[in-house]
C-alpha positions, 0 to 999 in steps of 0.5 A: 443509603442502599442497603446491600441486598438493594446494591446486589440486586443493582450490580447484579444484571452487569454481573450476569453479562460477565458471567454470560460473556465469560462462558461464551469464551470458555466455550468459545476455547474449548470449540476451537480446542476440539476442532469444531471451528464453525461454531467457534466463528458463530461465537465470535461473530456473536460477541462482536454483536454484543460488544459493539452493541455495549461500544466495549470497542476496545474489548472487542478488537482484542477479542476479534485481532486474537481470534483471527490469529487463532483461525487462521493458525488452524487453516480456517483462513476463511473465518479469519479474514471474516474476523479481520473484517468485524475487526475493521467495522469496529474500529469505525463504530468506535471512530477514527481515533488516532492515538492507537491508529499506528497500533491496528494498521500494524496488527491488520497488517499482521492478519493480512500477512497471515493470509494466503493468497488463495484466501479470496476474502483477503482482497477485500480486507486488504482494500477495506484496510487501505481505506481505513487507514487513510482516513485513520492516517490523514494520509491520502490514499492510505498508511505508508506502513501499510503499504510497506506491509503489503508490498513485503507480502506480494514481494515475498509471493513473488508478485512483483507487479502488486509488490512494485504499486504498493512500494511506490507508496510506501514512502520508503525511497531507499527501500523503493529505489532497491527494489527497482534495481532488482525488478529490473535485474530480473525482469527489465531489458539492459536498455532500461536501466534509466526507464525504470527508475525515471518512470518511477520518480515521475509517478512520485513527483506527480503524487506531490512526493519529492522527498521519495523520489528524491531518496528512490533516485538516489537509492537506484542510482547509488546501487545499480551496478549497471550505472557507473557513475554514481552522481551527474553527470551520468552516462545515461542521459536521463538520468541527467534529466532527473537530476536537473528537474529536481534542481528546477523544481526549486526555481519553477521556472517554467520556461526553463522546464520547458526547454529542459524538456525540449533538450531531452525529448528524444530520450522522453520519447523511448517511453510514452506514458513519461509526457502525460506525467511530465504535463501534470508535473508542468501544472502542479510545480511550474505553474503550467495552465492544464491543457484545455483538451485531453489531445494526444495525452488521453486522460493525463490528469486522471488520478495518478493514485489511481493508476498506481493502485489500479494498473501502474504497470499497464503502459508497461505491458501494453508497449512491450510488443513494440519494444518502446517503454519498460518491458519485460524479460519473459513470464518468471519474476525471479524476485526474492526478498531483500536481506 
C-alpha cells in the first residue's frame, strides 16, 4: 500500500502539466487581452502540440474552435484560419468518429463564415473541410450542411456562381429551386427560364439525387412567377420533358428514353451541355451501354461532382456569346439573400 508522500510524488508530474497548461492559457488570455496577437497564436500553436501529443483530442478542439473565434474577432483573420486548420488536422489524429461529426461540420462552418473573402487562407479551409466531411459524413463529395453552409456565405458575398455550385449539393431542393429563380430574375435572359432549372436537375439526376431534383423542379416550377402553369402540361416544353423523364425513371425503359429524347431534341438542343448528361442519365438509369468513344461529347462521363465543385457554370459563359445555353444579363449579380 502507497504511503501518501509516495501517491504525492506519482500524481505529481500529471499535476504539473495542469499547472503548466493552466499558465500557458492564463497567459495566453492575457496576450490577446493586451493585443499582442502573435504570441497569443505561437501559444496556441503550442498547446495544440501538446494536446495532440497527450491525444487530449477533445480538449484541444474546444481550445482551438474558441481561439479562432476569439482571433478572428480581433481581425487576426490570418491566425484564425490557421486555428481552423489545427483544428481540422486534430479531428483526423482523433479519427472520423461520428458521434459529434454533425457538431464540427457546424462549428468549422461557423469559422468559415466568420472569415472574409480577402482571407486567402479560407480557401484552403473551406476545401480541407469539404474533405473531412465526407469522410466523417459518408456522403460523397462532402456534408450537405456544409454545403448549405458555405453556399449562404458566397450568397450573402454576392457570388452567385460559388453560391449556385454548393446549393447544388446541398440537398435542400425547395431551398435550391428558390435560388434559381432569383439567379435567373437577376442574372438570366427571359428566354431561359426553362434552361435554368432543366440544366439544374439534369446536374441532380447525373449525381444519382432524385429526391433533389425532384424537390428543386417542383420549388422553381411552384414559384417562378414567369411560369404560368404550376403542373404539366406547362407552356415551356421542357419543362415537359422533366416531367415526363421522372415518370420514366420508374420504368427504365429505355426505348422509351429514347424516343422521349428524340420527341424534344430540338428543345435539348437550345443548351448543348444537356446531351452529355442526358448520356450519363441513359447509362446510369436505363441501362444504356457507355459510348465506346468520347464522340462529339467530349469527355461526358468525366465526374459530374467535379464539374460541379470545379466549373459548374463553364458551359455557361462559354456559349453566352453565342446566345445558345444559360447566359447572362451583364456583370452585376443583384443577388440578396433569401427572407
Amino acid at each position: 500500500m502507497m504511503t501518501a508522500s509516495e501517491t504525492a510524488t506519482n500524481a505529481a508530474p500529471s499535476e504539473r502539466g495542469q499547472r503548466g497548461v493552466s499558465r500557458v492559457l492564463a497567459k495566453l488570455d492575457s496576450s490577446i487581452e493586451s493585443g499582442n496577437y502573435y504570441e497569443a497564436h505561437q501559444m496556441y500553436r503550442t498547446l495544440y502540440f501538446r494536446y495532440t501529443a497527450q491525444q487530449k483530442f477533445d480538449e484541444c478542439l474546444e481550445l482551438l474552435y474558441n481561439g479562432a473565434l476569439k482571433l478572428i474577432s480581433k481581425q487576426q483573420e490570418t491566425s484564425g484560419a490557421d486555428l481552423g486548420l489545427l483544428l481540422l488536422d486534430t479531428l483526423e489524429k482523433r479519427g472520423n468518429s461520428k458521434k459529434d461529426g454533425d457538431l464540427w461540420v457546424e462549428r468549422i462552418g461557423n469559422i468559415i463564415t466568420c472569415l472574409n473573402a480577402g482571407c486567402v487562407e479560407r480557401e484552403t479551409l473551406i476545401n480541407r473541410s469539404i474533405k473531412w466531411s465526407a469522410e466523417v459524413s459518408g456522403n460523397y463529395p462532402g456534408d450537405p450542411a456544409l454545403y448549405k453552409i458555405l453556399a449562404n456565405v458566397f450568397w450573402s458575398e454576392g457570388n452567385t456562381e460559388l453560391a449556385r455550385r454548393y446549393y447544388m449539393l446541398c440537398r435542400d431542393g425547395n431551398l435550391c429551386g428558390r435560388i434559381l429563380i432569383k439567379i435567373n430574375e437577376t442574372k438570366g435572359y427571359k428566354s431561359e427560364v426553362d434552361l435554368f432549372i432543366v440544366q439544374a436537375v439534369l446536374q441532380q439526376i447525373s449525381l444519382n439525387d432524385r429526391k433533389t431534383a425532384e424537390d428543386t423542379f417542383t420549388a422553381y416550377t411552384r414559384y417562378h412567377p414567369k411560369i404560368s402553369r404550376k403542373e404539366a402540361p406547362f407552356k415551356q416544353p421542357l419543362l415537359n420533358f422533366i416531367h415526363f423523364l421522372f415518370r420514366l425513371m420508374d420504368t427504365k425503359n429505355l426505348e422509351a428514353f429514347k424516343a422521349l429524347c428524340t420527341l424534344y431534341k430540338a428543345e435539348l438542343e437550345r443548351d448543348p451541355a444537356f446531351e452529355k448528361y442526358l448520356t450519363k442519365i441513359g447509362v446510369q438509369h436505363f441501362g444504356a451501354n457507355p459510348p465506346v468513344s468520347e464522340s462529339r461529347f467530349g469527355g461526358m462521363f468525366g465526374d459530374v461532382i467535379s464539374r460541379l465543385l470545379q466549373g459548374i457554370d463553364e458551359d455557361d459563359d462559354d456559349e453566352g456569346d453565342t446566345g445558345r445555353g444559360v447566359g447572362e444579363r451583364g456583370q452585376g449579380d443583384g443577388a440578396h439573400a433569401l427572407d
